[in-house]
N, C-alpha and C positions, 0 to 999 in steps of 0.2 A: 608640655615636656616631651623633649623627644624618646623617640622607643627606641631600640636596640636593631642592626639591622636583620632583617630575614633572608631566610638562605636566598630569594629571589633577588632580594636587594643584593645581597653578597656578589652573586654570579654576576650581576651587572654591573657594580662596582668593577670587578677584577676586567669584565671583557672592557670597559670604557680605559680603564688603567694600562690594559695590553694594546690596546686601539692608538692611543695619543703615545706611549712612551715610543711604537715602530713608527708613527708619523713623522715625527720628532724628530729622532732617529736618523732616517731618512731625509729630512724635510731640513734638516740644520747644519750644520760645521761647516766640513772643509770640500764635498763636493755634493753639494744640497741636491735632491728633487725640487722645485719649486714650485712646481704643482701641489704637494702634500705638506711645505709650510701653510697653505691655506687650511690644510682640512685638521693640523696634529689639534686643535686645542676645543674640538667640534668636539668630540666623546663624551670628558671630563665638562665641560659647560650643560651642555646636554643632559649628566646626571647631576649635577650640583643642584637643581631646585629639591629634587629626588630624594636626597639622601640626609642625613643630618651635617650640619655647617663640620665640627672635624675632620668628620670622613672625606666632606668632600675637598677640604683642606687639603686632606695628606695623600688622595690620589692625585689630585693637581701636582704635588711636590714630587710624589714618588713618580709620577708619568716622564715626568722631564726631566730629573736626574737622571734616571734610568736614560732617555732618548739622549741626555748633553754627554753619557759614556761617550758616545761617540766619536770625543775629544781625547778618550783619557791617553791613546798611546801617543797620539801629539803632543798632549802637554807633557808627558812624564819622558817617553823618548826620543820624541824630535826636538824639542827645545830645553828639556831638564830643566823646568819650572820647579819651587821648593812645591811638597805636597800641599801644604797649608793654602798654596796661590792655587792649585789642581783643583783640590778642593769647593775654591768660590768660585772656580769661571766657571765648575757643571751646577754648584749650589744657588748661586744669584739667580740663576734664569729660570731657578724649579718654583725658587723662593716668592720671586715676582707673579710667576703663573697662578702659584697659590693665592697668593692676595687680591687679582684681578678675580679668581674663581669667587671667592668671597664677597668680595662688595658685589659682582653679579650677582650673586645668589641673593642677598637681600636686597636688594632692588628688587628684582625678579617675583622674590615671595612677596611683597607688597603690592602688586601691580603694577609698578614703574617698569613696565618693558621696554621705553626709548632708553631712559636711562641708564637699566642694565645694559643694553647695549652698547651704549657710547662709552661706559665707565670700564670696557675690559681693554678695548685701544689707547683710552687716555690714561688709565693708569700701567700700561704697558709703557708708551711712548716717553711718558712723564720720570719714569726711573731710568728707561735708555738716555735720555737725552741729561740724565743730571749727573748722570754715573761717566756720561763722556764728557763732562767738563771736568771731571776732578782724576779724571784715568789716565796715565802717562801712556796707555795707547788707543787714546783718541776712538775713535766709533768702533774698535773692534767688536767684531761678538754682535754688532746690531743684525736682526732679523733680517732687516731690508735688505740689504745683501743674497741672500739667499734666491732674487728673485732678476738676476742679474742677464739668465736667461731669456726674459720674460720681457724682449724688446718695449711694447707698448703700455705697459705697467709703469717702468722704471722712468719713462719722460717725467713724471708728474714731479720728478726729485726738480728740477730745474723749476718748480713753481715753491714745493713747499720743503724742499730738502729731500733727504732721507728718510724724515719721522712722517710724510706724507702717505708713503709706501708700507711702512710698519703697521701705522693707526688700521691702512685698508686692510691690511692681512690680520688683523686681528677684529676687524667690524665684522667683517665677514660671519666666518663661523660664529663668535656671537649670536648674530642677527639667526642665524639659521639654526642653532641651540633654543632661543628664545618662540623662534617660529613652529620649532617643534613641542614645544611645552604647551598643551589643551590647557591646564591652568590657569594660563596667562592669557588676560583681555586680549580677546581679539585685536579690540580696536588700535593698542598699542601696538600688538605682533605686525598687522598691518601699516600703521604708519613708521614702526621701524624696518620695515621689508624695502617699503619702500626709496626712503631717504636712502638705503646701501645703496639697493638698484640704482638710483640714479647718479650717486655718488662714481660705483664703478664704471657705470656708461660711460659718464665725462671722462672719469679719467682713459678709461680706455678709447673713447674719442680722441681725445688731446693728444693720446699717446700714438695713432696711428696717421692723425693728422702734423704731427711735429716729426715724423720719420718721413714721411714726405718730403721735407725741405731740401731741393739740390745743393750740393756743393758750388762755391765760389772759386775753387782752388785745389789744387793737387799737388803734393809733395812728396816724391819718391825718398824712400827713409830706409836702411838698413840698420839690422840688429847682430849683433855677435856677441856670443858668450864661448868664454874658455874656460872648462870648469877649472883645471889643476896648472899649475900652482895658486895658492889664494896668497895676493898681498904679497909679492917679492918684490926688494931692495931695486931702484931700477940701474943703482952703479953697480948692482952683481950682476956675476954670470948669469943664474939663472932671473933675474928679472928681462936682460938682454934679450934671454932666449925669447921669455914669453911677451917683449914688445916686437918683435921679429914675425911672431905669428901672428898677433893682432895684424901689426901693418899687413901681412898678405890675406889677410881675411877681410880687413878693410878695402884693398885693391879690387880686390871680389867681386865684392858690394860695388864698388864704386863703376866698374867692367860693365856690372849690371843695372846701370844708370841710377843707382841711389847717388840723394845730394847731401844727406844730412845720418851720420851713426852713431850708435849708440853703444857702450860697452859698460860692464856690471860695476855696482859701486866697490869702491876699492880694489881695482884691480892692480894697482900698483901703489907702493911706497915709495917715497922722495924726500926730500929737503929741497928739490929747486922748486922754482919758481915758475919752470915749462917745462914741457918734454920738447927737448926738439925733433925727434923722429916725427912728432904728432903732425906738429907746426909747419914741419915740413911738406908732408903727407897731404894737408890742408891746402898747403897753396899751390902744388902742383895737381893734385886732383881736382879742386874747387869746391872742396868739402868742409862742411858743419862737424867737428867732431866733439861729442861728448864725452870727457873719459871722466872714470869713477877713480879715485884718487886718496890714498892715504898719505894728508900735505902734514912734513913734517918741518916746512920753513923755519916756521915762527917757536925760535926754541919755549916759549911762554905757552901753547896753544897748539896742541894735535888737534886738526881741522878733518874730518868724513867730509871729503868735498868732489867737486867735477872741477874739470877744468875743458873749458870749452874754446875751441881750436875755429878761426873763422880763415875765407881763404884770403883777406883784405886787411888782416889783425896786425898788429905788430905783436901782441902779447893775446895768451888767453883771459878770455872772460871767467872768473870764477866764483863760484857756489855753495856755500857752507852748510850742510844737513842742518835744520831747525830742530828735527824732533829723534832723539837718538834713544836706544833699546837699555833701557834699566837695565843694567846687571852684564850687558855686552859687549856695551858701547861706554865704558865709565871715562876713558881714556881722552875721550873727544872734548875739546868744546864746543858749544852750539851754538848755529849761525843766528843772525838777527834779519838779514838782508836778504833780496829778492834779485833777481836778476836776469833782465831779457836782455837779448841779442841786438846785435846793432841787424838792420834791414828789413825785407819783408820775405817773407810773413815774420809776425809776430811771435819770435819764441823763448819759452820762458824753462827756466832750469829748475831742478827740485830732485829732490834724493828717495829713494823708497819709502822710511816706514812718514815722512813726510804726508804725501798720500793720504794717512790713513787721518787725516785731521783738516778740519772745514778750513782751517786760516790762510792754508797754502793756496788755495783754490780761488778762496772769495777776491784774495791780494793780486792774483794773477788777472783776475778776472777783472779787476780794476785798471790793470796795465792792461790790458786791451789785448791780452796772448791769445794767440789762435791756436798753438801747440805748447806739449809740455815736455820736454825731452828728459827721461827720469832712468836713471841707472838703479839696480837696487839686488839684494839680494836675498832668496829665500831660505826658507829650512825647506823642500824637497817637496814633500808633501803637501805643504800650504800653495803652493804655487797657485792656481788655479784660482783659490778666495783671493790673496794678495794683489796678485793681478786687478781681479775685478775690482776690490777695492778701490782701486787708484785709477779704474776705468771711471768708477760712479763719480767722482771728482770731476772728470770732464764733460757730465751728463747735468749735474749742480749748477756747475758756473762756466759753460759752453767753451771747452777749447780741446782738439785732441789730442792723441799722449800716444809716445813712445815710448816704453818701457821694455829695458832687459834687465832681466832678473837673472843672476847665476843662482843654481840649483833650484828652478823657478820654470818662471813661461816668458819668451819673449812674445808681445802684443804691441799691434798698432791697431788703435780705437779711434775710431771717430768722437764729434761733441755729441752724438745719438746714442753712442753705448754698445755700437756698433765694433764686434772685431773684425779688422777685413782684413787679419794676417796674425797667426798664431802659429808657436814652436814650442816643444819645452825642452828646456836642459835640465832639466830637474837631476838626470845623471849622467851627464855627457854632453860634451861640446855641441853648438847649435849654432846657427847664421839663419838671417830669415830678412827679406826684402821685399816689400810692396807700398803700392801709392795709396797715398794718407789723404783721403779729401778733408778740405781746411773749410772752415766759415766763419761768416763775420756774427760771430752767436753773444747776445748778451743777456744773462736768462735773469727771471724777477726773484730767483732766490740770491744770484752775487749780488743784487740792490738791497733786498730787505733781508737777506740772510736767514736766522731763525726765528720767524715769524709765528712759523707753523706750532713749534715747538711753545713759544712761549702762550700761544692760544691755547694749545694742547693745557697745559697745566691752567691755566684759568675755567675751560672745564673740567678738569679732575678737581678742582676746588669748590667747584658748583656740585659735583657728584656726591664729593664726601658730606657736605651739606648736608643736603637731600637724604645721604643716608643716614646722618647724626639726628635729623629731625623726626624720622620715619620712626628710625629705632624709638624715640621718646614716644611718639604718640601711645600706643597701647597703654604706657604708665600712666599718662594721663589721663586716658579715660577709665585706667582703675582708680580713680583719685573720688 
């Protein structure tokens, strides 16, 4: 039976609890350290063999609500999410930590040290990956994000997705929780020391070895954002005005030898069927243009679309957002269809919160897109994760991506994850111009998709096993 704890236990309790919730903290939301997502969940693992299973329960919960605060003025003032939604995005991720703290610890106290360790990433991975199938916004909130800095890491997404990157950040500490626990057989500590090390090696092999890859191609790309007016009529005056300003900001760009721009989603409301300023723009410049577009044609069907301007078209190409914002975006209907450009390179259209969901990606990746030309727009603050988001897509399934975000960041990435050109309009008008190198990338996760993921839960079902059988044994040997 367990005893009550001692003030010693206590103090360690609270310093492990204040440890993990600043790593956390830190280490998660909307402009991550990426280095301290490695270490937030090292404390709390650390004391859980230590302590009794509630306690260490409720500091695993309380460490990461406390650290997912983080979020609360984004959720409640930049986006005015209801409370009860505020609520579950900081409670889910304390809620999860808890539970991986748990099956660790009984693994752990039994002697199963490989096991404790493998069971805190796969039951980490195993609730991310099941919670973005059924989540109208697709992988938001995944850890793996958080490590978008961390060029040679984040290759491995192009093998085993996203949940490749999450599993490591979560073996890790783990492993080194475990290693530090004298209770626990050596034998184990050491062969799961090991298997991380080498795990991270490769990956960090892999990842310094596939940033190497030269480019095949170079695509000079312009980006413009004007933050004020949002969405004007384009037969008013004021829409006039602000297609007036586009085109000489597009001029610009173009002056300065971009071939291909980009401008925010919805930047203008219509009923037709083209803009002719655009069209025009296009063929006397010799320009790709992407505009973000509120299409009000089809009186049956408000469409969040682009419409994409070539300089050889007779009519634009256009694009119907897939995946639209619960609650924002009610107004829309949602596209079904994909859409690349006529010539070379290969490029393919898609809208903001699109990005934040594998389908767009893996589809693209099957049409054989080299680039993703994506208008979109932020809440202000989020800029920088949104961004990235939609970077990791082109890291997945190998193509890169132009992205301007009103009240956001405009970015052009390489298929490496690489930014070679960054602005933000987050509050104020922004232009930004630089060469995009292109490749002919086709990576093994647009072939086998989520591989990883579905591995991932066939060991979290080999875990729970192991620990349902463990738990039995003692009764049976009181038998």
């Amino acid at each position: 039976m367990e005893s009550r704890l001692d003030r010693a236990q206590t103090v360690t309790m609270l310093a492990a609890l204040a440890l993990t919730a600043v790593a956390w903290w830190f280490g998660s939301g909307l402009h991550p350290w990426w280095w301290l997502a490695w270490l937030a969940p090292l404390p709390v693992l650390w004391l859980a063999p230590r302590v009794p299973a509630r306690w260490a329960a409720l500091v695993a919960f309380v460490a990461y609500a406390v650290g997912g605060m983080n979020l609360w003025d984004y959720l409640r003032n930049a986006i005015g999410l209801p409370l009860p939604v505020d609520i579950y995005v900081i409670a889910a991720p304390a809620l999860a930590f808890a539970l991986c703290t748990l099956l660790y610890r009984r693994l752990l106290r039994r002697g199963r040290v490989l096991p404790a360790t493998l069971a805190v990433p796969a039951l980490w991975v195993a609730i991310e990956y099941l919670n973005s199938l059924s989540s109208p916004h697709g992988t938001w909130g995944i850890i793996a994000y958080s490590q978008m800095d961390a060029l040679p890491v984040i290759q491995i997404a192009a093998v085993t997705g996203i949940w490749g990157i999450s599993f490591l950040l979560l073996l890790l500490p783990a492993t080194l929780a475990a290693r530090l626990t004298p209770a626990a057989p050596l034998r184990g500590r050491t062969l799961a020391a090991g298997i991380a090390v080498l795990l991270l090696a490769a990956t960090y092999g892999y990842g310094i070895w596939r940033l190497s890859a030269s480019a095949t191609g170079i695509l000079r790309v312009g980006l413009v954002s004007l933050e004020k007016p949002i969405r004007p009529a384009l037969d008013g005056a004021v829409g006039q005005a602000l297609e007036t300003r586009y085109v000489e900001a597009i001029r610009r760009l173009a002056a300065a030898g971009a071939k291909a721009v980009v401008i925010p989603e919805t930047s203008f409301a219509t009923t037709a069927a083209t803009v002719p300023a655009f069209a025009t723009l296009a063929q006397q410049d010799g320009l790709t243009l992407d505009i973000g577009i509120d299409g009000k044609s089809d009186p049956h069907a408000e469409h969040n679309m682009v419409m994409a301007f070539q300089p050889n078209a007779a009519a634009p190409i256009t694009y119907f957002k897939h995946h639209l914002i619960p609650g924002f975006e009610h107004q829309y209907t949602p596209g079904t269809g994909y859409a690349l450009l006529d010539g070379a390179p290969r490029i393919g259209l898609a809208i903001c919160k699109d990005m934040d969901f594998h389908d767009i990606g893996q589809a693209y990746a099957a049409l054989g897109a080299q680039l993703l030309l994506v208008p979109a727009w932020d809440f202000g603050v989020d800029g920088w994760l949104h961004s990235r988001m939609a970077i990791m897509r082109g890291v997945e399934s190998g193509f890169a991506i132009a992205r301007a975000a009103r009240s956001g960041r405009l970015t052009l990435s390489d298929d490496r994850g690489r930014v070679v050109a960054e602005a933000s309009s987050e509050r104020h008008d922004a232009t930004l111009v630089g060469d995009l190198p292109l490749r002919e990338t086709r990576t093994l996760y647009s072939r086998w998709g989520d591989w990883f993921a579905w591995l991932d839960l066939l060991l979290l079902a080999a875990l729970l096993l192991a620990a349902l059988l463990l738990a039995a044994l003692p009764r049976r040997r009181a038998q």
